[in-house]
ROBAVO-508290 format. One record per residue (C-alpha): chain; x, y, z negated. Coordinates in pm, 1 decimal, padded with zeros to 6 digits, always signed. Layout:
# residues N
+-----+----------+----------+----------+
: mol :     east :    north :       up :
+-----+----------+----------+----------+
:   A :        X :        Y :        Z :
...
+-----+----------+----------+----------+
END
This chain:
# residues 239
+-----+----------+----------+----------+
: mol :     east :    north :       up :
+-----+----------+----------+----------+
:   A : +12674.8 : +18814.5 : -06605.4 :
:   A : +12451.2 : +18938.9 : -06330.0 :
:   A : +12191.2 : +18691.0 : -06232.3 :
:   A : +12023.2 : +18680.1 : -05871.0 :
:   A : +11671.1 : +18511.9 : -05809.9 :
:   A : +11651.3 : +18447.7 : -05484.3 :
:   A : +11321.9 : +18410.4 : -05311.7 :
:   A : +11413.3 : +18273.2 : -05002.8 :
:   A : +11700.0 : +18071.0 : -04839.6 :
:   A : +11819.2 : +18253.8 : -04653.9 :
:   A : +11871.0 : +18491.7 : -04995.8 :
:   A : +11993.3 : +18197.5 : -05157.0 :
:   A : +12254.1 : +18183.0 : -04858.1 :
:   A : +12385.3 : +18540.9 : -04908.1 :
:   A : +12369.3 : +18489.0 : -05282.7 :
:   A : +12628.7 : +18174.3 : -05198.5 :
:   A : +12888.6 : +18393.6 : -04965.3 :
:   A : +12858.4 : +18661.2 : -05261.9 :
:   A : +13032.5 : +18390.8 : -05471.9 :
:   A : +12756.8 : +18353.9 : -05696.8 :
:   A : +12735.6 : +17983.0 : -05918.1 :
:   A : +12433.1 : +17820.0 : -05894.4 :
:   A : +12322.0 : +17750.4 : -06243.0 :
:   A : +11958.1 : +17522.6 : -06315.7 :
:   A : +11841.8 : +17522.2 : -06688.7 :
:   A : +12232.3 : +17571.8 : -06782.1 :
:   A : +12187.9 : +17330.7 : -07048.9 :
:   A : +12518.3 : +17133.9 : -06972.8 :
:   A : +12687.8 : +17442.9 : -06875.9 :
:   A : +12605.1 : +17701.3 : -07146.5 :
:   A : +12838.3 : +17613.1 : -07383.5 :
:   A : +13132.7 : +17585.2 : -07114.1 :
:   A : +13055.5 : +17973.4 : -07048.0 :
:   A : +13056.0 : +18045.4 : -07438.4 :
:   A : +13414.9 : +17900.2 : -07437.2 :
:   A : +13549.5 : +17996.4 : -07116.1 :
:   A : +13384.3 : +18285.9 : -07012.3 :
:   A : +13031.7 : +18358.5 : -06802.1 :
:   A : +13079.3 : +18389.5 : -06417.6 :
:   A : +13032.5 : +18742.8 : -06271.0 :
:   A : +12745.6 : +18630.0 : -06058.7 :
:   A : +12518.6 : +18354.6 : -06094.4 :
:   A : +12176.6 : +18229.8 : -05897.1 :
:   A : +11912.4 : +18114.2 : -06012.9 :
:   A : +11636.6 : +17836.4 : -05786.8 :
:   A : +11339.0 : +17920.6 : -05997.0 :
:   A : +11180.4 : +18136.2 : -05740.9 :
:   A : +11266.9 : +17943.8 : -05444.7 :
:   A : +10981.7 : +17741.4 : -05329.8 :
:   A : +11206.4 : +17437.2 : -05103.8 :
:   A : +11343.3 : +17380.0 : -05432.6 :
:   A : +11017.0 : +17369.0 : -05668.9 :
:   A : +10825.8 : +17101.0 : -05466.2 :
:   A : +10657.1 : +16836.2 : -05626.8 :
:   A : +10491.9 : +16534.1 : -05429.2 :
:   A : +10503.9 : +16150.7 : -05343.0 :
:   A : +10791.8 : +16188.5 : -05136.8 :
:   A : +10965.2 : +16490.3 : -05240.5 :
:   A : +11071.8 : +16667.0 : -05554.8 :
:   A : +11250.4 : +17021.7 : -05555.3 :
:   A : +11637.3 : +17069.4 : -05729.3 :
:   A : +11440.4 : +17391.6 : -05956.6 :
:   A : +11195.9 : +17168.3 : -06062.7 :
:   A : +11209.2 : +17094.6 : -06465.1 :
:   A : +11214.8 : +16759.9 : -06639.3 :
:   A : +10905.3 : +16774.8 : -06804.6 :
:   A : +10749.1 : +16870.0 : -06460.5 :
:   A : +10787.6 : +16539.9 : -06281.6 :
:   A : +10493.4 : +16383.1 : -06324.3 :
:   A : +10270.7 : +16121.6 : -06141.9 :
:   A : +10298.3 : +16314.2 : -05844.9 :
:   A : +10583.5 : +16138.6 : -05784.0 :
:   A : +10662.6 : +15734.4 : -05788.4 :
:   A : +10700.3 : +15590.0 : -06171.2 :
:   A : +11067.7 : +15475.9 : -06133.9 :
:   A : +11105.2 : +15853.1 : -06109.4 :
:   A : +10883.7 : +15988.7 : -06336.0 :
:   A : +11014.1 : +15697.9 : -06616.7 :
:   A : +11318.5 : +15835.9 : -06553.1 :
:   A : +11307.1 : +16176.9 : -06604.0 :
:   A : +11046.0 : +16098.9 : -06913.2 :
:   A : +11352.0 : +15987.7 : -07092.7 :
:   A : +11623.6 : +16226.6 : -07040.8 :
:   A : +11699.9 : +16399.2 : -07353.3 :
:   A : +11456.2 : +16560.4 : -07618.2 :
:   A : +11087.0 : +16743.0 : -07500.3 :
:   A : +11334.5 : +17049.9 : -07556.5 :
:   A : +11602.7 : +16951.4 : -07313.7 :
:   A : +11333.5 : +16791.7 : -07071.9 :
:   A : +11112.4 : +17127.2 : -07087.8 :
:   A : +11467.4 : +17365.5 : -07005.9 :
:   A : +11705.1 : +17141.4 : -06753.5 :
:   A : +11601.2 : +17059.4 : -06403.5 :
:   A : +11605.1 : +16773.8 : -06126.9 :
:   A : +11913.6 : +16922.5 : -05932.9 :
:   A : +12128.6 : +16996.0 : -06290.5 :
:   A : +12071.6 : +16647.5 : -06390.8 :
:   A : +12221.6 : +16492.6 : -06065.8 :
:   A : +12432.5 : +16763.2 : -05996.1 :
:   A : +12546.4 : +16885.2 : -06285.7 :
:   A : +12556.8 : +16581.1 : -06535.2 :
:   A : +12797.1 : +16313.3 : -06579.5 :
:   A : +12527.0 : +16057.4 : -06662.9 :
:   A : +12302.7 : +16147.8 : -06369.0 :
:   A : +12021.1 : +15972.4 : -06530.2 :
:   A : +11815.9 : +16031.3 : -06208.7 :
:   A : +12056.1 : +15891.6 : -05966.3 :
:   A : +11926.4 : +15543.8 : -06037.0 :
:   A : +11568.0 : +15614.8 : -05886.8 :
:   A : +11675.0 : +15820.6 : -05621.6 :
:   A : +11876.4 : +15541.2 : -05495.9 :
:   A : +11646.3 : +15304.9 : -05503.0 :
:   A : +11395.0 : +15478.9 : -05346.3 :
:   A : +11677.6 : +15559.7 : -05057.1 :
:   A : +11630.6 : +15929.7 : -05091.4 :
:   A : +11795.4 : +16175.3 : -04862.3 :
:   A : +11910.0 : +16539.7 : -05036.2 :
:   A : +11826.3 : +16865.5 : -04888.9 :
:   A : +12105.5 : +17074.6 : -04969.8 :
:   A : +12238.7 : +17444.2 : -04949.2 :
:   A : +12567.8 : +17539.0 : -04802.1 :
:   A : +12687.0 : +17916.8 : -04720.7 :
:   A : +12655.1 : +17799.8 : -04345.9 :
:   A : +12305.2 : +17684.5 : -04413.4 :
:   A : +12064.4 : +17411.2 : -04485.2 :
:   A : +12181.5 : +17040.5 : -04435.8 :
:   A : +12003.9 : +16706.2 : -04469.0 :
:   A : +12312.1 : +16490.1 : -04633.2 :
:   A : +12289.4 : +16143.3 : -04842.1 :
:   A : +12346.5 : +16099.5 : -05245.9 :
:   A : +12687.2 : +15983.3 : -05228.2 :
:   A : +12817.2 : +16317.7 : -05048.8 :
:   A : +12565.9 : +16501.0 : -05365.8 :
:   A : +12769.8 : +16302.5 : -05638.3 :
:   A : +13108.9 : +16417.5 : -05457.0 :
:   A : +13071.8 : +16729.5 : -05334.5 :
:   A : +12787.4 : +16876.5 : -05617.9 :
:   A : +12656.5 : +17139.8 : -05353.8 :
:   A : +12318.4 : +17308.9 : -05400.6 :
:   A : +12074.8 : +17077.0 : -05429.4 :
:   A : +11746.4 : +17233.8 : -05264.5 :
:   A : +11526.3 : +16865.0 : -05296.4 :
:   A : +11499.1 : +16508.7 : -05235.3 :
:   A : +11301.0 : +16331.9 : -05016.3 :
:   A : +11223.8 : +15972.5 : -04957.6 :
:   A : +10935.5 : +15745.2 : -04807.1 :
:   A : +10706.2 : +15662.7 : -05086.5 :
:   A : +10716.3 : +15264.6 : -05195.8 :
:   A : +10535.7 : +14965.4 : -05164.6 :
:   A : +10614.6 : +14910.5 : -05577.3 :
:   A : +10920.1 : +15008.2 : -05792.0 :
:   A : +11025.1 : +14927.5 : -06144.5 :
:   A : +11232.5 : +15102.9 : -06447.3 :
:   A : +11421.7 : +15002.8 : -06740.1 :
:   A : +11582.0 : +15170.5 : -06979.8 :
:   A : +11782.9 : +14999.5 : -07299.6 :
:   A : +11758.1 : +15144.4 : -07617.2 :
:   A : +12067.9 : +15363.8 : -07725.6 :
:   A : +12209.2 : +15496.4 : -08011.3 :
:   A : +12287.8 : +15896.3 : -08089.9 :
:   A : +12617.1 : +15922.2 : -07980.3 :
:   A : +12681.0 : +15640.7 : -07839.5 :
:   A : +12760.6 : +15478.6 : -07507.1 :
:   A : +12504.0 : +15595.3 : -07194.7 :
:   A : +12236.7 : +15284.3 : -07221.7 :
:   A : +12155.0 : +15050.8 : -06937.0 :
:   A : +11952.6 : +15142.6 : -06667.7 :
:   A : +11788.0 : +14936.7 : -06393.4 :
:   A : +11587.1 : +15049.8 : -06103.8 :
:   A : +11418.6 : +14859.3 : -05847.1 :
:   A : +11191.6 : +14967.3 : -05561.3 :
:   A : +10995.7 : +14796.4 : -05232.6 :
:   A : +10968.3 : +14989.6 : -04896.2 :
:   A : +10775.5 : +14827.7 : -04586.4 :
:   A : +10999.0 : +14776.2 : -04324.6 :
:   A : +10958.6 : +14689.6 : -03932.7 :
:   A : +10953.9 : +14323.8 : -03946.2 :
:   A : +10876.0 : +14278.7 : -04331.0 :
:   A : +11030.1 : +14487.5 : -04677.6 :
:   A : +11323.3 : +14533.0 : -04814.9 :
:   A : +11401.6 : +14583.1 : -05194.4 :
:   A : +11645.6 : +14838.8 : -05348.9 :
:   A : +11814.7 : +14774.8 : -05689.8 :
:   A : +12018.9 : +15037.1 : -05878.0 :
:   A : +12200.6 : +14948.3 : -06254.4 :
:   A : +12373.8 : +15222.9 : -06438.1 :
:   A : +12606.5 : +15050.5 : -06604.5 :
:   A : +12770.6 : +15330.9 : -06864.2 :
:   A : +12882.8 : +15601.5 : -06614.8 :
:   A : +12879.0 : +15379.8 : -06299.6 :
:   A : +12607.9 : +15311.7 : -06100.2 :
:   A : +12583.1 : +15028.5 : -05878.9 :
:   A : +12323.7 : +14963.9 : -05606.9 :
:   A : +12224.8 : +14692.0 : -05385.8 :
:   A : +11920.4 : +14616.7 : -05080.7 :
:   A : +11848.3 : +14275.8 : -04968.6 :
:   A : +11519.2 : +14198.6 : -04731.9 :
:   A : +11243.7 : +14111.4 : -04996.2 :
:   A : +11223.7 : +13734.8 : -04991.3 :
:   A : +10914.5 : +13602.4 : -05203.7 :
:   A : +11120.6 : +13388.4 : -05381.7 :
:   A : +11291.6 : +13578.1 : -05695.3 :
:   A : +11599.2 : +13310.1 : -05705.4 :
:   A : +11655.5 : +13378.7 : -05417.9 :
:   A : +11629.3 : +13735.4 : -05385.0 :
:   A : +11860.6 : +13782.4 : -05714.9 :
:   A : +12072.7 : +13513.9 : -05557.0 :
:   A : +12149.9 : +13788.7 : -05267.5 :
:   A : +12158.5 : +14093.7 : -05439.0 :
:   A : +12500.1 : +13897.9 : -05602.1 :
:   A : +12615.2 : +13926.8 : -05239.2 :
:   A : +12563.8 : +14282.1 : -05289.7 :
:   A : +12775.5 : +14572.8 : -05507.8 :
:   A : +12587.3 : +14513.6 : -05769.3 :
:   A : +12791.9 : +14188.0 : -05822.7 :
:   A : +13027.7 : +14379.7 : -06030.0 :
:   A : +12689.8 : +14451.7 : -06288.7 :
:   A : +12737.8 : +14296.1 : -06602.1 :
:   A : +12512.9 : +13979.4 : -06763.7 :
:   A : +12251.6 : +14157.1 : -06918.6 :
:   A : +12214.9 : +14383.8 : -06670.9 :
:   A : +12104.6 : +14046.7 : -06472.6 :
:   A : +11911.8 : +13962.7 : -06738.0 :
:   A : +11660.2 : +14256.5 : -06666.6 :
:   A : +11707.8 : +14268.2 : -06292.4 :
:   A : +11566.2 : +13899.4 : -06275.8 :
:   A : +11270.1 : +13965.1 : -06508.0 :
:   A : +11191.8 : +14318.6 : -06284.5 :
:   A : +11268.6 : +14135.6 : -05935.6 :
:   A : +10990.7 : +13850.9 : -06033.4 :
:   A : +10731.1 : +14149.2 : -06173.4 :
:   A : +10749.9 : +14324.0 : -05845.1 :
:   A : +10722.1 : +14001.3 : -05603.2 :
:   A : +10409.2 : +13932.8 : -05854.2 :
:   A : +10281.6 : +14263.5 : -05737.5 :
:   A : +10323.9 : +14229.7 : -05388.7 :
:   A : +10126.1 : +13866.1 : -05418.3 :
:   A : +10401.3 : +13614.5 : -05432.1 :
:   A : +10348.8 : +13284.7 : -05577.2 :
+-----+----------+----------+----------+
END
């Protein structure tokens, strides 16, 4: 397998019309190759710097696990903390996780915190949203959102082996003419998400994210959005 390193896009670009796969830390993909085969040509991000950026409102596809850090908001950071082992977190990257894995453990956050992808395409560079990422699994260059007012993140405890735990997001963006709050549940391998305007009342702002998708979420998972819903209103001084 011949492995390019591109060091700029528009390298990246020819290494995509070559035919070459874009691989990240390969952790979810190494043992595919072992069994089917390696590809002829792959490409490698790690040199790319649109796809290493680290910030409050962006985070590159190259970037590793164990390199999100408070640079960026907590529901992200959480989030990444608890993918895998300090092994997996210190070898697989932003862009495999939500490209590349089934669980998408970072999809969650990013939807809350209503992030746009910057992707790669052999055409060029495009500015799409994460529900044409999850479909289509193009090159992720980065993300980039607005930073928040407040967000939340919850994680259940799971077993080795087991089913994917619940996961529930939450984040609050100023808005013209008030805020609006985002709530994402990973329920197994579905994730759900949900934005009503941010009411100060927490009945009543649970009461309408039920008018939302996330009305399919099961009990518990209301359990914890309730409990996250009245910690953030808290925060943002509601009685």
């Amino acid at each position: 397998m011949l492995l390019r390193v591109p060091r700029s896009v528009s390298e990246a670009q020819e290494c995509l019309a070559e035919g070459a796969v874009p691989i990240g830390g390969a952790t979810l993909v190494w043992a595919t190759w072992q069994r089917d085969g390696f590809p002829e040509l792959a490409m490698s991000l790690r040199e790319l710097p649109e796809a290493n950026v680290v910030g409050r409102e962006t985070l590159g596809g190259a970037v590793l696990l164990h390199q999100v850090d408070k640079r960026v908001p907590d529901v992200l950071r959480l989030a990444a903390s608890s993918i895998g082992t300090g092994a997996v977190r210190r070898t697989a990257t932003v862009g495999g996780n939500l490209v590349g894995s089934t669980l998408r453990c970072l999809l969650p956050p990013a939807l809350v915190l209503d992030a746009r992808a910057i992707v790669l395409e052999p055409d060029g560079v495009h500015e799409t949203d994460l529900a044409e990422v999850v479909a289509k699994r193009p090159v992720l260059l980065s993300l980039r959102w607005r930073e928040p007012i407040a967000c939340a993140y919850h994680k259940a405890a799971g077993e080795v082996g087991g089913p994917p735990p619940l996961v529930v997001t939450s984040a609050v963006h100023a808005e013209e003419g008030g805020e609006r709050l985002r709530v994402a549940v990973r329920d197994g391998y579905d994730v759900l998400s949900g934005s009503v305007a941010c009411d100060r009342d927490a009945h009543a702002v649970v009461r309408a994210l039920r008018a939302t998708a996330l009305s399919y979420a099961p009990i518990d998972a209301w359990e914890v959005v309730h409990a996250q819903v009245a910690d953030l209103l808290r925060g943002l001084g509601a009685g």
